[in-house]
C-alpha positions in Angstrom: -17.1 34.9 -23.1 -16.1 31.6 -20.8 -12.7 30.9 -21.5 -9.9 29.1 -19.2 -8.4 31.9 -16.7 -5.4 31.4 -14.3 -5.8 30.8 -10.5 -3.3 33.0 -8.2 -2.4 30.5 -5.8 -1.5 31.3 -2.2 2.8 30.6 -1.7 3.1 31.1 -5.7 4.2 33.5 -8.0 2.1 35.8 -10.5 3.2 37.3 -13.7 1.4 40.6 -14.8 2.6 43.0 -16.6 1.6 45.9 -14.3 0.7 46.2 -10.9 -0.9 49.4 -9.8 -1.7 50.7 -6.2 -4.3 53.2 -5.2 -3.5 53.7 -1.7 0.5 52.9 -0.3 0.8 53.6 3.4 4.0 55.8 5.0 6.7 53.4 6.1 7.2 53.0 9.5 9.7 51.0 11.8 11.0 47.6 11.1 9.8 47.3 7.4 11.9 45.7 5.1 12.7 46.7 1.8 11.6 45.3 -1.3 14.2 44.7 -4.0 13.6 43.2 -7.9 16.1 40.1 -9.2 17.4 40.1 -12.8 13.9 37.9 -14.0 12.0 40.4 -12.6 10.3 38.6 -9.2 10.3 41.2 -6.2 12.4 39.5 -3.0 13.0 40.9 0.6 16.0 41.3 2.8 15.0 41.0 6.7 18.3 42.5 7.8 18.1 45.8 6.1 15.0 47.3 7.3 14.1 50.9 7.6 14.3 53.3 11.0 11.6 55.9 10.7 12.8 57.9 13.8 16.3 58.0 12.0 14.9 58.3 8.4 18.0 55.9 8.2 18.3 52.6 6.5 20.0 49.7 8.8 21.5 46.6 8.1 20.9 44.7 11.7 22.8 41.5 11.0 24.7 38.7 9.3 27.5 39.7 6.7 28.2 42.1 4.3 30.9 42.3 1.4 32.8 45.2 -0.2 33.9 48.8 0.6 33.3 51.7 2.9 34.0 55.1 2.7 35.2 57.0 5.8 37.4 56.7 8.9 35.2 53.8 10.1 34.7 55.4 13.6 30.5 54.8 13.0 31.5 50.9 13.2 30.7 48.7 16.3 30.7 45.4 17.4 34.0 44.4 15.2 36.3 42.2 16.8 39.4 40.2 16.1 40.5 37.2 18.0 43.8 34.8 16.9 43.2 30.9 18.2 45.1 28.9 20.0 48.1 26.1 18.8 46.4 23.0 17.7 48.6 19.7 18.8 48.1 15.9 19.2 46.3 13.8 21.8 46.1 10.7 22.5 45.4 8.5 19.7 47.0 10.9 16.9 50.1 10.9 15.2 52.6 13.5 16.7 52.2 16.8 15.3 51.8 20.5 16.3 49.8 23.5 13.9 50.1 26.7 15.0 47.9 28.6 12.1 50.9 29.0 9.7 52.0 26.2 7.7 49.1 23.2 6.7 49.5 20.1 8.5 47.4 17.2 8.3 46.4 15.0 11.5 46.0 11.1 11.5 45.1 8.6 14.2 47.8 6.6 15.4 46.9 2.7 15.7 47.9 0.5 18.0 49.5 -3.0 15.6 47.1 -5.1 17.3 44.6 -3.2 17.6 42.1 -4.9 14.9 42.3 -1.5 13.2 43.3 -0.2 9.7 43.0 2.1 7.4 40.5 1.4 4.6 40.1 2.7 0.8 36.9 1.6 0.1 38.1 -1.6 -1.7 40.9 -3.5 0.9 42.8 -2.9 3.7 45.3 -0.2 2.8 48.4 2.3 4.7 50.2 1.4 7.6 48.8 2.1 11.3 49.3 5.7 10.5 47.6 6.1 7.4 51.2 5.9 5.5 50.5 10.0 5.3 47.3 9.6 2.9 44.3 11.8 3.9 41.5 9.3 2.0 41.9 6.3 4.2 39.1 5.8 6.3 39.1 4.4 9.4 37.7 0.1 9.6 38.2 -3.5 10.8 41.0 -5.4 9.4 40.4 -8.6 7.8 42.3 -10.5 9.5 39.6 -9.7 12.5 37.7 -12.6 11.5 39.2 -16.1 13.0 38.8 -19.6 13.3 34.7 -20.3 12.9 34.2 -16.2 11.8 33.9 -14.7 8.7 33.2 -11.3 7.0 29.9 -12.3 4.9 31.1 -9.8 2.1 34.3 -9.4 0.5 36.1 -6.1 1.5 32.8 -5.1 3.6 33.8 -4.9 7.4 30.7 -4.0 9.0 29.2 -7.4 9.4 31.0 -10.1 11.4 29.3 -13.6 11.4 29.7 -17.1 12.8 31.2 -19.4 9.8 29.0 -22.7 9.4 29.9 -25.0 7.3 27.8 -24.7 4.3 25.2 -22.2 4.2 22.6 -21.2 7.4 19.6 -23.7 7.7 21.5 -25.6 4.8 23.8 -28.9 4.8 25.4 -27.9 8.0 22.2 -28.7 10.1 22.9 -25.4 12.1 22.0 -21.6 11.8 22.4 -18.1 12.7 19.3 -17.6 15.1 18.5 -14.5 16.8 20.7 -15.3 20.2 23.4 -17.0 18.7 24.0 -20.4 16.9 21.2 -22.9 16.7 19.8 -25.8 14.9 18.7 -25.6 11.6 15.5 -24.8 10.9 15.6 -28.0 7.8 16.9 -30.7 10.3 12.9 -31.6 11.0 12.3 -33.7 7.7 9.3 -35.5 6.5 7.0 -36.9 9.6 9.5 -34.9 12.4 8.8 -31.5 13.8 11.1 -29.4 15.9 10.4 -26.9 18.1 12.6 -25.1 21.1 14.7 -27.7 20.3 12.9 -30.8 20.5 13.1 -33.0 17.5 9.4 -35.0 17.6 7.2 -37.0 15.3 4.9 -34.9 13.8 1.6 -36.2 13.6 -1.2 -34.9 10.9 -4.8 -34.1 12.6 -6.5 -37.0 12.5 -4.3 -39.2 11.1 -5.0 -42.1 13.3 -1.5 -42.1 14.6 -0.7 -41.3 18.3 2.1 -41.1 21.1 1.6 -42.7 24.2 4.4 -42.9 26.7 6.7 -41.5 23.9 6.0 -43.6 22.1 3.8 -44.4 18.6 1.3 -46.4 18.2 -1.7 -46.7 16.6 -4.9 -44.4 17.9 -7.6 -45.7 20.1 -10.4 -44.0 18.2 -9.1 -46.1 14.9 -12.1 -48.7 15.6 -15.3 -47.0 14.7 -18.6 -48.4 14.6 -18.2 -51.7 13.5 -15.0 -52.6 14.7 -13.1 -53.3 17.6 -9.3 -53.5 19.3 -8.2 -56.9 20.5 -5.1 -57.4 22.5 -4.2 -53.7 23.0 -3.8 -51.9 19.7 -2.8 -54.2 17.7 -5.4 -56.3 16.3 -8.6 -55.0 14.6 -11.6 -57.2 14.4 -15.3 -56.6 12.6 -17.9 -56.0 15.5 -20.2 -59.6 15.1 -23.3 -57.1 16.3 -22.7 -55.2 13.2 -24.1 -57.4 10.7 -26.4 -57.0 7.2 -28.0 -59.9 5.7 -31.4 -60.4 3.5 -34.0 -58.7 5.9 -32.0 -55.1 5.6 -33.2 -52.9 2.9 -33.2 -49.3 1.6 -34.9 -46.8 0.4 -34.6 -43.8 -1.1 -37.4 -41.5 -1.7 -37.4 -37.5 -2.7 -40.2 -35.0 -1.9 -39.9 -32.9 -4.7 -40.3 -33.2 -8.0 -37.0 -31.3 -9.1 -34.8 -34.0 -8.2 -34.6 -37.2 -9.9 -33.5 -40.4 -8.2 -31.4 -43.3 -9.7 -31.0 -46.4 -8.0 -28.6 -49.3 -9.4 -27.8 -53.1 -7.5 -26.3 -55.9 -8.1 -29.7 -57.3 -7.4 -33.5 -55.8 -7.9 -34.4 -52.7 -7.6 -38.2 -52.2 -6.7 -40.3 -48.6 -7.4 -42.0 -47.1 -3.8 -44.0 -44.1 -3.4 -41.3 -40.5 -4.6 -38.3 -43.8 -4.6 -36.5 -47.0 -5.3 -36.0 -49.5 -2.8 -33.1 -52.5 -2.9 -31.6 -55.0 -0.4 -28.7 -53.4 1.0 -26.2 -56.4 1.3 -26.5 -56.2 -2.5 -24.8 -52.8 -2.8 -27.6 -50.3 -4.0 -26.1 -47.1 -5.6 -27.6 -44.1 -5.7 -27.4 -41.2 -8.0 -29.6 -37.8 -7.6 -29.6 -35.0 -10.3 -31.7 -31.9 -10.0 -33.6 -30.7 -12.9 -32.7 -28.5 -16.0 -35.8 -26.7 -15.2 -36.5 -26.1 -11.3 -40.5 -25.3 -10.6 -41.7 -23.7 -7.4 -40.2 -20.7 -5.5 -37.0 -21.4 -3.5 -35.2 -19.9 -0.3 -31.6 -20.5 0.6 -30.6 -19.7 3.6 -26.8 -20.1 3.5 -24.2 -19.2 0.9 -25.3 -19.8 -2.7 -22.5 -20.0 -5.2 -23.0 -19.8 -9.3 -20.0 -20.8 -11.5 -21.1 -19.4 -14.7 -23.2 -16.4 -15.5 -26.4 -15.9 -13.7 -29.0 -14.5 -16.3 -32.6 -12.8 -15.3 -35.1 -12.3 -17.7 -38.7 -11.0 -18.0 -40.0 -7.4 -18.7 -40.4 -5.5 -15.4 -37.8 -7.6 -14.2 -36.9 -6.4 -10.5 -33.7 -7.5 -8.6 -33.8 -6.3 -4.9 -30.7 -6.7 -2.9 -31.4 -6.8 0.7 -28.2 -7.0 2.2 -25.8 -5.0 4.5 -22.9 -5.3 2.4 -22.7 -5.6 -1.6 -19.0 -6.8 -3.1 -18.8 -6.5 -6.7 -15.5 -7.7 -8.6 -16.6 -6.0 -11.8 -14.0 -2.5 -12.4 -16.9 -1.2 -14.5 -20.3 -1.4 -14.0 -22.6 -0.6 -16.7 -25.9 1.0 -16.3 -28.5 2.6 -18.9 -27.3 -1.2 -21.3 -29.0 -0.7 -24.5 -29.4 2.0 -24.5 -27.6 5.3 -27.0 -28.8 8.1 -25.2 -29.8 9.6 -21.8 -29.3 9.9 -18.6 -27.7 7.6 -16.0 -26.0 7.1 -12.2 -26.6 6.2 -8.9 -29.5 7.1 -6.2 -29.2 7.2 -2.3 -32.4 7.1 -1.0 -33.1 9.3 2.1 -35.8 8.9 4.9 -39.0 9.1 3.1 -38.7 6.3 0.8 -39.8 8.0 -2.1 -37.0 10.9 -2.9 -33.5 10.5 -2.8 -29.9 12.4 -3.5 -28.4 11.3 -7.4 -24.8 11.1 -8.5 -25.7 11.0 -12.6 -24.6 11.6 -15.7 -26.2 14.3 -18.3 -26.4 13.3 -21.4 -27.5 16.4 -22.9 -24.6 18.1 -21.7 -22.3 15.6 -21.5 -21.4 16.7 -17.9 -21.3 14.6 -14.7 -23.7 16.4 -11.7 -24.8 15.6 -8.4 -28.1 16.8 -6.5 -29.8 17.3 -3.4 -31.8 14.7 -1.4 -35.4 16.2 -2.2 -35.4 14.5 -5.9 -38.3 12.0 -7.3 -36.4 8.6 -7.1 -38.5 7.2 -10.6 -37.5 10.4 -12.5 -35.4 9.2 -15.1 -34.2 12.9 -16.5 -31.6 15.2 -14.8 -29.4 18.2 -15.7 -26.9 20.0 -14.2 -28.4 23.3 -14.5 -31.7 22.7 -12.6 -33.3 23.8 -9.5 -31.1 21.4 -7.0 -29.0 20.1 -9.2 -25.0 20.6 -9.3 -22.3 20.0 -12.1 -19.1 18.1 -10.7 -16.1 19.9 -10.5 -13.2 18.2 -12.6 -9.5 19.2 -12.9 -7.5 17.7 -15.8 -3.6 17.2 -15.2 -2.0 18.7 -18.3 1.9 18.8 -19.7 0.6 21.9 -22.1 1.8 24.9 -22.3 -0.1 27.8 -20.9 -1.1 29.7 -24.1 -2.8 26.1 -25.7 -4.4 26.0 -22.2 -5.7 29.4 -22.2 -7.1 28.5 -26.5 -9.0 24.8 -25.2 -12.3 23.9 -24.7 -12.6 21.8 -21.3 -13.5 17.5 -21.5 -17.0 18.0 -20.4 -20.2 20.1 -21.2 -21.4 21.8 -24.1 -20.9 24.9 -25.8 -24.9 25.7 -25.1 -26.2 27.0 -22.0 -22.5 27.3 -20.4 -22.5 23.9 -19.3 -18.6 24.2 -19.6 -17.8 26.1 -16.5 -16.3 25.1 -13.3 -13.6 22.8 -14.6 -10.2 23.4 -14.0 -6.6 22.5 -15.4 -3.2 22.0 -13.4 -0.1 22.1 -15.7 1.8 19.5 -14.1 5.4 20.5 -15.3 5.7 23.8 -14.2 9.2 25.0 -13.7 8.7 28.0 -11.9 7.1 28.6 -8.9 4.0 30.2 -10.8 0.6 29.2 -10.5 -0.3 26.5 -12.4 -3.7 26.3 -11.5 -6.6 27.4 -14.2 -10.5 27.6 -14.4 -13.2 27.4 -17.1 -14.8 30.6 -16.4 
């Protein structure tokens, strides 16, 4: 009967009840021996390992505590050294330790040295640590003189130049990366500053421009119809640019999905797909598209459709010939409408008419893949036929193992063992166990 079973992982441990051997090999040199803990888990030792030629167990290294019987004259390699005196160098406070009584060192610090001794909180001791052992060793305050400050009370490990007022704030200077420089705000509206230089700073196109470093107005301001006089400072009309009562315009459209609207402050007269009005009497023209567009269409830039874009028609087709397909739904639904059956995805391969399928099976309620050699228009797939797959899924779990071991997985069915394959991790295990099981 399929039921969940544990997975012994390599690197973790197993729990059985009984372990039995049918073949155990003669020891031999160099193996180790194996020794159980008070939970029961078997651990090694690398420095106690067994000398066959000996029949003699060794311990080869590290240390070892508690008694020995005997003289002691099988020991070796025991030795006993006594150090030197320990006494002060430069930079610490007098003192000598010869092993016997404790003494405790501190530096000794020059007055003017810009050195304390520091508590974590202020500047604390004397230059010798007034004898206290949990000073630590830091700028003193006072480090920081005229135009230098500590940005962070009782934090010596940042000195800073002091502006006055804040960095790219009221003081018009700031910390740059080499040093003090201007502040980055000093440019304000119309002024731009860079390296250094404080300039006027001119939008694109904004008929402004600098000529001898100086501003002025720019000499592509008079387009067709005007021109400069007397340098850049008067603009005149252009007298060859002139409509009267002989200029009209029309407008006309080639298709009938677009309807043209002409207004004037005079007539308006109908031409062939058009109006037509003087244009010195300010014709207007307004062009709608119709609610109902006739005739088949290609666009052959971007096309972009505010509200929802709905295709109707039985036998509809939608083909999608592009490189790339972007879709923002999270979701997307397939098989609408329907309450049963079958669903997914197709790749087609080479010969246009087969393809690989990524589906779902209803019957079994079980996801599955297949091979490329399936019938792209067969609409029915399962995941226990003839190059088909189920897909493997493993469920993260906080259960304990003996509700693991009594569930049923998410997918499949109870018929036709659609169930096996998946697994479960318990994700909270506190030992070093395997945590891995199978539906199997």
């Amino acid at each position: 009967m399929a039921q969940f079973r544990k997975i012994l992982l390599s690197g973790s441990n197993v729990h059985v009840s009984e372990v039995t051997a049918s073949n155990i090999p003669q020891a031999t040199d160099n193996n180790t021996i194996l020794f159980a803990d008070s939970s029961g888990a078997v651990r090694t030792l690398n420095n106690l390992t067994y000398n066959a030629s000996q029949t003699t167990i060794e311990f080869t290294g590290g240390t070892f505590s508690g008694s020995f019987s005997g003289d002691g004259s099988g020991l070796t390699g025991v030795t006993a050294t006594l150090g030197n005196s320990l006494a002060d160098g430069a930079g610490i406070v007098d003192f000598t330790y010869n092993g016997g009584t404790a003494r405790t060192a501190s530096l000794d610090l020059h007055p003017s040295g810009g050195l304390t001794f520091f508590d974590g909180n202020t500047d604390s001791g004397t230059s010798t640590g007034a004898g206290k052992d949990d000073f630590k060793l830091g700028l003193t305050s006072s480090l920081a003189g005229n135009g230098l400050e500590f940005p962070t009370a009782n934090d010596y490990s940042e000195i800073q130049i002091n502006l006055n007022g804040n960095s790219n704030s009221t003081s018009g200077l700031k910390l740059g990366s080499s040093g003090l420089a201007i502040s980055d705000n000093i440019d304000g509206d119309g002024l731009g500053l860079s390296s250094g230089v404080l300039s006027v700073d001119l939008a694109t196109n904004s008929g402004l421009a600098i000529s001898s470093n100086k501003l002025k107005l720019a000499n592509t301001l008079d387009g067709t119809g005007l021109n400069f006089a007397t340098g850049n400072t008067i603009l005149n009309i252009d007298s060859s640019v002139v409509v009267d009562n002989a200029n009209t315009i029309t407008f006309a459209t080639g298709s009938t999905n677009v309807v043209i609207t002409v207004t004037s402050d005079g007539s308006v007269s109908d031409v062939t797909a058009g109006k037509s009005a003087l244009l010195i009497d300010n014709p207007v023209l307004s062009m709608n598209l119709s609610d109902t567009l006739t005739g088949n269409f290609t666009f052959n830039d971007d096309v972009t459709i505010s509200g929802d874009l709905l295709v109707e028609g039985g036998g509809s087709e939608v083909n999608l010939e592009v490189q790339n397909l972007n879709i923002a739904d999270q979701f997307i639904l397939v098989n609408s409408g329907s309450t049963s059956g079958d669903g997914g995805l197709i790749v087609q391969n080479g010969s246009g008419t087969t393809g690989a399928f990524l589906f779902y099976d209803g019957s079994h309620n079980r996801w599955g893949v297949s091979n490329d050699s399936q019938t792209m228009t067969d609409t029915g797939h399962e995941v226990q036929e003839a190059g088909h797959a189920a897909v493997v899924t493993v469920q993260p779990t906080t259960d304990a193992e003996s509700t693991i071991l009594a569930s049923d997985p998410l997918f499949g069915t109870a018929a036709n063992n659609s169930r096996v394959g998946q697994m479960v991790i318990k994700v909270n295990q506190s030992t070093n166990e395997s945590s891995a099981f199978i539906y199997a």
